[in-house]
C-alpha positions as CSV (number, residue, x, y, z in Angstrom):
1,X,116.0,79.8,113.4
2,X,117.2,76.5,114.5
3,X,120.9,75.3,114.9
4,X,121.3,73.4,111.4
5,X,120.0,74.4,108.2
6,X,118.0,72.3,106.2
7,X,116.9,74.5,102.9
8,X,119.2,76.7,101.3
9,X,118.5,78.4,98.3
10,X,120.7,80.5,96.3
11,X,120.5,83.1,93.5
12,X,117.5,81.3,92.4
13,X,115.4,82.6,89.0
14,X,112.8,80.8,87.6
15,X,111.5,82.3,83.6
16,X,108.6,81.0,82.3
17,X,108.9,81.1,78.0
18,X,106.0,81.8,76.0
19,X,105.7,82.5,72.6
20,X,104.7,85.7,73.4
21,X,107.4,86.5,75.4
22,X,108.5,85.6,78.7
23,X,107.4,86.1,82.5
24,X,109.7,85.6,85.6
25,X,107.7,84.2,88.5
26,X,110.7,84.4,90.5
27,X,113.6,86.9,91.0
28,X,116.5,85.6,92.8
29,X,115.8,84.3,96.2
30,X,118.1,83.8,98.7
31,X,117.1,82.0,101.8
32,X,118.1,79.8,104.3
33,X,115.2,77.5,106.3
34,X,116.6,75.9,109.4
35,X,115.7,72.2,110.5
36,X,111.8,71.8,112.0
37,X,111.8,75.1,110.9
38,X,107.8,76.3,110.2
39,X,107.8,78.6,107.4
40,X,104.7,80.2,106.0
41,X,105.1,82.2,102.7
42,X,102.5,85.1,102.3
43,X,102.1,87.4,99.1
44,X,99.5,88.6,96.4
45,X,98.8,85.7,93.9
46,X,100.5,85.3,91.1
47,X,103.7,86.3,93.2
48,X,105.5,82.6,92.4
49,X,105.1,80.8,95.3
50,X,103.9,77.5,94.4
51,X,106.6,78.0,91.9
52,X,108.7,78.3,94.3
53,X,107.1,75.0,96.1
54,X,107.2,73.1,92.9
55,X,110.9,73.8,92.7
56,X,111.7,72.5,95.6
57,X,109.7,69.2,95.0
58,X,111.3,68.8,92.0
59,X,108.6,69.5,89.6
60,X,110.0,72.3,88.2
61,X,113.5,73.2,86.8
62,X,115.1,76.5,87.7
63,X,116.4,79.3,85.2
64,X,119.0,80.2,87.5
65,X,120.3,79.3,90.8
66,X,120.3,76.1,93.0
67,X,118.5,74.8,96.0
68,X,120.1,71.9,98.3
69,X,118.2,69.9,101.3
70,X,120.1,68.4,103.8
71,X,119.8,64.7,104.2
72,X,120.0,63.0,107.7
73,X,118.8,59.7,106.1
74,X,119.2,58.4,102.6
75,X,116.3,56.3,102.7
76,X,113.8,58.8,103.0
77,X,112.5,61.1,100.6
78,X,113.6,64.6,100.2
79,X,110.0,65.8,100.4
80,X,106.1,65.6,100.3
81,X,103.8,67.8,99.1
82,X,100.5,68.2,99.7
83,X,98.5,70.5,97.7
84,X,95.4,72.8,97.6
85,X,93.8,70.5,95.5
86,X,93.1,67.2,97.2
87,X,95.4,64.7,96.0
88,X,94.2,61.3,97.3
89,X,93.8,59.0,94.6
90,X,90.4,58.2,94.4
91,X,90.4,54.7,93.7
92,X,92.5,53.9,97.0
93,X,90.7,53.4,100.2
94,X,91.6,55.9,103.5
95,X,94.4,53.4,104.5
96,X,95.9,52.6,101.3
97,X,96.4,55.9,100.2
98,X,98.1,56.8,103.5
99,X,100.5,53.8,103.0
100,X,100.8,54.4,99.2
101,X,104.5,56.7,99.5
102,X,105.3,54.0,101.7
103,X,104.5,51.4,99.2
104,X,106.1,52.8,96.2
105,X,109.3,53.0,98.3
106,X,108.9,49.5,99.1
107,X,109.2,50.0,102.8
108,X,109.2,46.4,104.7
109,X,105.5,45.3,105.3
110,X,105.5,45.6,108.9
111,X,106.8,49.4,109.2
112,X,104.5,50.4,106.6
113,X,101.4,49.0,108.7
114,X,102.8,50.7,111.9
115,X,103.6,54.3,110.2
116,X,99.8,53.8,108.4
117,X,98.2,53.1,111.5
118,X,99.7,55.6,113.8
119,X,98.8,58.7,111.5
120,X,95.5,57.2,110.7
121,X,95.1,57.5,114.5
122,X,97.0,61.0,114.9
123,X,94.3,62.1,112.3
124,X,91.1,60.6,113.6
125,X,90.9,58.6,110.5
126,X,91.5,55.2,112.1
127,X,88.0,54.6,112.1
128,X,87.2,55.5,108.4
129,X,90.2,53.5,107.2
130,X,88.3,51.1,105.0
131,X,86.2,54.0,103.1
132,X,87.4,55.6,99.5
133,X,87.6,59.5,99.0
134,X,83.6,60.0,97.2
135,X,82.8,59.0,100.9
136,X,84.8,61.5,102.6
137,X,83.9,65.3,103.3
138,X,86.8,67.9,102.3
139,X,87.7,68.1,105.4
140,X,88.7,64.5,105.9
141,X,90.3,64.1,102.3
142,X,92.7,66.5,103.6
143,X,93.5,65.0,106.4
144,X,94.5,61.6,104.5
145,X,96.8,63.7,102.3
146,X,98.5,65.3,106.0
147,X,98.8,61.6,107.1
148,X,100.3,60.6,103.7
149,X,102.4,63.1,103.9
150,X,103.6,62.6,107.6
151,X,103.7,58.8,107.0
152,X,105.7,58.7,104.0
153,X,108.7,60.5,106.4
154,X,110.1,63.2,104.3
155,X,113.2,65.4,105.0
156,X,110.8,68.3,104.4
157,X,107.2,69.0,104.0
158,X,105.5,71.4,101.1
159,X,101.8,72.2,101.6
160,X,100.2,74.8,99.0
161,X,97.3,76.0,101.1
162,X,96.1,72.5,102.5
163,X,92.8,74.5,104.1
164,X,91.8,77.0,101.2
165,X,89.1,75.6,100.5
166,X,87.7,74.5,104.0
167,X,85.1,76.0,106.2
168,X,86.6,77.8,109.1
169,X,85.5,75.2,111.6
170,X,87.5,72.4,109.7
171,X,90.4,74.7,108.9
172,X,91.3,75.6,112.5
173,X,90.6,71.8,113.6
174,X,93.0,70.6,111.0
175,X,95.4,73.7,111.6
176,X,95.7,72.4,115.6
177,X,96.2,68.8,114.1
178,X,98.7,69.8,111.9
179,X,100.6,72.1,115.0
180,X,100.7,68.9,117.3
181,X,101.8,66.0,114.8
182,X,104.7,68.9,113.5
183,X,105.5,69.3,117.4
184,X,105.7,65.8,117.3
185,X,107.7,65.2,114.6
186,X,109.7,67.8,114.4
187,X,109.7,68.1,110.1
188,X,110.9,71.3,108.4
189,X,107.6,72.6,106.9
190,X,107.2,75.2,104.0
191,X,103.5,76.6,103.9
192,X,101.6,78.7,101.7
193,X,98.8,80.8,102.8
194,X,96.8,83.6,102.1
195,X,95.3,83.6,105.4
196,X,97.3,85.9,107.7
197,X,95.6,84.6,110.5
198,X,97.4,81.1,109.9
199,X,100.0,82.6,109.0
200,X,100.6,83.9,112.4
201,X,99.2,80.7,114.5
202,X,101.6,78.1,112.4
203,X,104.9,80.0,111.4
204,X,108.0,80.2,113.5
205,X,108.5,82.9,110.4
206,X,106.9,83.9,108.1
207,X,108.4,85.4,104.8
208,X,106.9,87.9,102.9
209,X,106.9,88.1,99.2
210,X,106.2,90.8,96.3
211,X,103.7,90.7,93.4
212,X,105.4,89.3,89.9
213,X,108.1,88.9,89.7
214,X,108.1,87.2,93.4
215,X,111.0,88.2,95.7
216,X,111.3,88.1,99.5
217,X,111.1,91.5,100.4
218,X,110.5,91.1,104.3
219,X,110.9,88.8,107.4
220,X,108.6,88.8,110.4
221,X,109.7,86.7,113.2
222,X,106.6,84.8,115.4
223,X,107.2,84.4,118.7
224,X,104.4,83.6,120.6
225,X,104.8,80.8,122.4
226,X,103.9,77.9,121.7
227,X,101.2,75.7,121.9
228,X,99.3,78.1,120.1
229,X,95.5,78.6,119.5
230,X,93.4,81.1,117.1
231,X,91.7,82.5,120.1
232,X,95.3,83.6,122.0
233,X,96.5,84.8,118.8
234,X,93.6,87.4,118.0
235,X,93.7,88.6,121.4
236,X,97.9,89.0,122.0
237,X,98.5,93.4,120.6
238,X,102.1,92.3,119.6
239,X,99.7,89.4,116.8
240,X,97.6,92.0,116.2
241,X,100.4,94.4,115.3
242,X,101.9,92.1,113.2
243,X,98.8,91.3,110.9
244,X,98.4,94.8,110.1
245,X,101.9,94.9,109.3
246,X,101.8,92.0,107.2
247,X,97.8,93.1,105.4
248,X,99.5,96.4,104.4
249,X,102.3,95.1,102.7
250,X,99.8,93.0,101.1
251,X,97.3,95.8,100.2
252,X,101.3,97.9,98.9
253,X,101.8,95.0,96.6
254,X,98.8,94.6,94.9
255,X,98.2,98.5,94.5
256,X,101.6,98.3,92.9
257,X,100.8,95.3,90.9
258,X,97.8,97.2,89.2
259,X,99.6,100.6,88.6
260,X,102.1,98.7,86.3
261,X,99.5,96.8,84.7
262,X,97.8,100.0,83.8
């Protein structure tokens, strides 16, 4: 872990209320993330962790507990998300959607155009900056809402699995893409994946989590060095050894999960 700390959360519960009862996605975490930090959490679904992800972004209250983020700069935004669902706002072309946190903050014109242009280019969208989303493959809507998210300068970065839905071609293009500008950048990211494969080529750690209610039941520390590629990762044992580590503690959970469903 890095020097400074940069998300700390404490005794933190989240309880969803139904009228039928209630369900607790989460089960008080405790974790520290240190600054650039690249954090991938891994678990069966349904274990709360884009609860957890909507916490921190501030779209969800918790039951119990706290978070805090360190600030470095005030102007900036505590975070950006992006999501498994493509976000872009359709009605925006390439360009102004990458500028649009800038925007809304009303960053001064000419730092807006610089930011937009440089992750248009770090992106490869530079020269599709004048198209709107329906003209864009899923591959490429996703890299607007990396550059977005990258532009807009957050203290930290949420992504609920950005490349779920992508063929594997795309996914490891935009997972190297995403590697280089974060190298670059140096942003605290928080990643969910059920891909232990990415898991293992993004994370400086990745945390482990158990089916409902979701609690972090195991750390595995990544360190390969980096730059990193999928090919080096499948062929380094100590990788291997670590994704059968983590695919039996995902096969424990959701074995478990059904026996108390039963």
């Amino acid at each position: 872990m890095r020097n400074k700390t940069k998300i700390t959360i404490r005794d933190l519960t989240k309880v969803f209320y139904k009228k039928q009862g209630s369900v607790t996605a989460l089960d008080d975490l405790n974790l520290t993330i240190g600054d650039g930090e690249f954090v991938c959490l891994v678990g069966p679904s349904g274990c709360g962790k884009t609860t957890l992800l909507r916490i921190l972004a501030g779209l969800e209250n918790t039951s119990i507990g706290e978070f805090t983020i360190a600030t470095e700069n005030e102007e900036r935004p505590l975070q950006s998300m992006v999501f498994q669902e493509r976000g872009i706002i359709p009605w925006l072309t390439v360009e102004e959607n990458v500028a649009f946190g800038l925007k809304m903050r009303h960053t001064p014109k000419e730092i807006v155009e610089q930011r937009t242009s440089y992750y248009l280019k770090k992106t490869g969208l530079d020269k599709f900056a004048s198209l709107y989303p329906k003209e864009l493959s899923g591959g490429m809507k996703q890299r607007v809402s990396i550059a977005r998210a990258f532009a807009n300068d957050p203290e930290i970065l949420l992504m609920d699995e950005p490349f779920a839905a992508l063929d594997e071609q795309n996914k490891f293009i935009l997972q190297e893409e995403l590697l280089s500008i974060w190298a670059e950048t140096g942003k605290t990211v928080l990643f969910i994946t059920h891909s232990i494969d990415e898991a293992l080529l993004l994370s400086d750690r990745i945390l482990l989590m158990s089916a409902q209610p979701g609690r972090i039941v195991q750390e595995i520390h990544v360190d390969m060095p980096r730059p990193r590629n999928m090919e080096k990762v499948r062929e380094n044992p100590e990788m291997a050894a670590k994704f059968v580590e983590i695919w039996k503690h995902l096969q424990e959970e959701v074995q478990q999960s059904r026996q108390e469903e039963a």
